[in-house]
C-alpha positions as CSV (number, residue, x, y, z in Angstrom):
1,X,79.4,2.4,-24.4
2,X,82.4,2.0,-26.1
3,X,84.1,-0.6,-27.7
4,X,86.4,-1.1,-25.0
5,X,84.6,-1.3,-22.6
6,X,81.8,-3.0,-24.1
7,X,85.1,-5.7,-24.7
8,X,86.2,-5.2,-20.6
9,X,83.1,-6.1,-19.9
10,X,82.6,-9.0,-22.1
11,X,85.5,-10.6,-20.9
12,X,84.8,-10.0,-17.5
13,X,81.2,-11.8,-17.6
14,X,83.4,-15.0,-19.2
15,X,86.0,-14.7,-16.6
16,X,83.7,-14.5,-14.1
17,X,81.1,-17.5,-15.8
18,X,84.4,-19.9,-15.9
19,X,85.7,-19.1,-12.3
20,X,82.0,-19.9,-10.6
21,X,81.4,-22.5,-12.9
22,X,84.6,-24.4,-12.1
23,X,82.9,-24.4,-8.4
24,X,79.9,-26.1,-9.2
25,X,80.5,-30.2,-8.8
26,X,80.1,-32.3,-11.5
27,X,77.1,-35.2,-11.1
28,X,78.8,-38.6,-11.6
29,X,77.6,-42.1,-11.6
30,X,80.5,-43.9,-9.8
31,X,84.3,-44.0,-9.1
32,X,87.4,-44.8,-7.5
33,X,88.9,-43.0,-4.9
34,X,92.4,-43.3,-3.2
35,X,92.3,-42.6,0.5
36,X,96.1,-42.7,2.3
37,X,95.8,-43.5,5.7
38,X,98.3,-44.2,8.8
39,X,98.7,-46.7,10.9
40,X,101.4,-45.2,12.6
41,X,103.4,-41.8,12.2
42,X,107.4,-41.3,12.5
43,X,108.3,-38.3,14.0
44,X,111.7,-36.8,16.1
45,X,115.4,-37.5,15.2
46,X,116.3,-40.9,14.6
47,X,117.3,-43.2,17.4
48,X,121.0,-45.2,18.0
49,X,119.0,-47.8,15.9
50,X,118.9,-45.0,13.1
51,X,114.9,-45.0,13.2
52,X,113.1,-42.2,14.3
53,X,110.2,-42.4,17.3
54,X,106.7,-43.9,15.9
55,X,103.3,-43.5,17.3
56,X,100.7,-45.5,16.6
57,X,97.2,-43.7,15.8
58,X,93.6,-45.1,14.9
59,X,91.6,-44.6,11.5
60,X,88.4,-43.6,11.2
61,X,86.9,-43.7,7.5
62,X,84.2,-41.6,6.6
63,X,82.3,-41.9,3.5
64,X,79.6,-39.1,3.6
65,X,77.1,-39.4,0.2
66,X,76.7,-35.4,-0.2
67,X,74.1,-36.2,-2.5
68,X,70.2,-34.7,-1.1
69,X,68.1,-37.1,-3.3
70,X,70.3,-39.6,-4.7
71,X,71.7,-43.1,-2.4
72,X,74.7,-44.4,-3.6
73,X,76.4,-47.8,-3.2
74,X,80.0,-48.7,-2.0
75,X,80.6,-51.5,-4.3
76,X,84.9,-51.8,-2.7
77,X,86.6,-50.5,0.1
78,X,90.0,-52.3,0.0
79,X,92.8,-51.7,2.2
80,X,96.9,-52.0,1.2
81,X,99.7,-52.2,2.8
82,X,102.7,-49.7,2.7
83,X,104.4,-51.9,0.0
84,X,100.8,-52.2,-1.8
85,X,99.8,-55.8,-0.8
86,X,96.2,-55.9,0.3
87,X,95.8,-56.3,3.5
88,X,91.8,-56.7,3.7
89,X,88.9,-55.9,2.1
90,X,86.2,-53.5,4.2
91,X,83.3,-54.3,1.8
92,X,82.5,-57.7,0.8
93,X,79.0,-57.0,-0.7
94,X,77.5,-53.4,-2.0
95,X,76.8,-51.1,0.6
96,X,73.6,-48.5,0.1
97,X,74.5,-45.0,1.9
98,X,70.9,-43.4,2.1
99,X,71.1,-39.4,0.9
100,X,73.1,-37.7,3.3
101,X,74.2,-40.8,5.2
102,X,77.5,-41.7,6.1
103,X,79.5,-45.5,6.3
104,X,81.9,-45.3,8.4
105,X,85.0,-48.7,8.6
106,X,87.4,-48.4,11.5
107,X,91.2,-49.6,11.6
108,X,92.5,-50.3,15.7
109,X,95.6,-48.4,16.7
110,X,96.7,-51.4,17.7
111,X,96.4,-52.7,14.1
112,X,99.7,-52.1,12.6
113,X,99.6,-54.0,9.0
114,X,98.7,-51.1,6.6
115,X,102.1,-49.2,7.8
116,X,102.9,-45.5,7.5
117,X,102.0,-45.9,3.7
118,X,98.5,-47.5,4.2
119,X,95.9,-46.3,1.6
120,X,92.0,-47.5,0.6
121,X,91.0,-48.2,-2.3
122,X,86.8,-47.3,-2.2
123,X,84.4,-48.0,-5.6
124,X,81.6,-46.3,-5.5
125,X,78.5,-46.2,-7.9
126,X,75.0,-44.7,-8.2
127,X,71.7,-45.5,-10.3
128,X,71.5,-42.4,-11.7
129,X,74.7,-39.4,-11.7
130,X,74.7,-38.2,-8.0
131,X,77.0,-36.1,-6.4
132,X,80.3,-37.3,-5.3
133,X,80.9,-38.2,-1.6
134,X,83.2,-36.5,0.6
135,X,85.9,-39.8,1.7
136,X,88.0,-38.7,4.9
137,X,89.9,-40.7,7.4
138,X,90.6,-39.4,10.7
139,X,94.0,-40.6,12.1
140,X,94.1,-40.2,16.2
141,X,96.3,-40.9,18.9
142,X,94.3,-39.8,22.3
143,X,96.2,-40.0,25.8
144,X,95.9,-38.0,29.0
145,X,99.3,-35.8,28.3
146,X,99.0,-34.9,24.7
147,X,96.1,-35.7,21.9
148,X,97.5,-35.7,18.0
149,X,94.7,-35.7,15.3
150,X,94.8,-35.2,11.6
151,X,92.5,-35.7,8.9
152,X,93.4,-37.1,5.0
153,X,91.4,-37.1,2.4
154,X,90.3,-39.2,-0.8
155,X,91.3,-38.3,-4.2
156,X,89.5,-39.5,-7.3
157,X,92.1,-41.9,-9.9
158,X,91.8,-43.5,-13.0
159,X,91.6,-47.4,-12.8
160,X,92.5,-49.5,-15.9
């Protein structure tokens, strides 16, 4: 083989090391997690009041531990405001999710106090590095004539 192609195929096997290695999920042993959530949605042109149309939807929080072997513990679930005042806490002691279990905290459509800018806060933590759980919130609005769904997801930040 030749040295350019010996080269090709070099690079190729640490192209290829990098791109499935960035796949596989790192084991961690807690963190925060910013989930935005609805309690309503604007939509259509706005009105003679100069405010578009809102419907209000329900949230449904999901926090799935992904983990097989390893429980993990929701330590915070906090819930803000549009403006970023807390509106309530979810968790008021650690909760244990067993391997492959699932807590789930519900917000009413009728509860209108997060806004259209609403957001959770979750902690979460584990005894030994576990993998991380999969945070969604499922934002519904279900009548006879039309259903709307839509799903947001948690991001991992840096607290101070």
């Amino acid at each position: 083989m030749n040295s350019f192609l010996r080269r090709c195929t070099l690079l190729l096997g640490l192209l290829s090391t990098q791109a499935f290695g960035a796949d596989e999920p790192a084991l961690l042993s807690g963190q925060t997690l910013y989930l935005p959530v609805y309690s309503h949605v604007y939509h259509g042109d706005p009105g003679k009041d100069g405010k578009p149309a809102q419907t209000l939807v329900s949230t449904h929080v999901s926090i799935r531990n992904t983990d097989p072997l390893t429980p993990i513990r929701i330590t915070s679930a906090r819930y803000y405001d549009t403006v970023g005042k807390l509106v309530r806490a979810y968790v008021n002691a650690p909760v244990t999710i067993p391997p492959l279990g699932t807590h789930e905290m519900f917000v009413s459509r009728t509860d209108t106090a997060g806004g259209s800018g609403a957001n959770f806060l979750i902690v979460w933590n584990a005894e030994t590095p576990a993998n991380p759980p999969i945070v969604e919130a499922l934002h519904a609005d279900i009548r006879e004539a039309r259903t709307l769904m839509f799903i947001t997801t948690g991001q991992p930040i840096k607290t101070r």
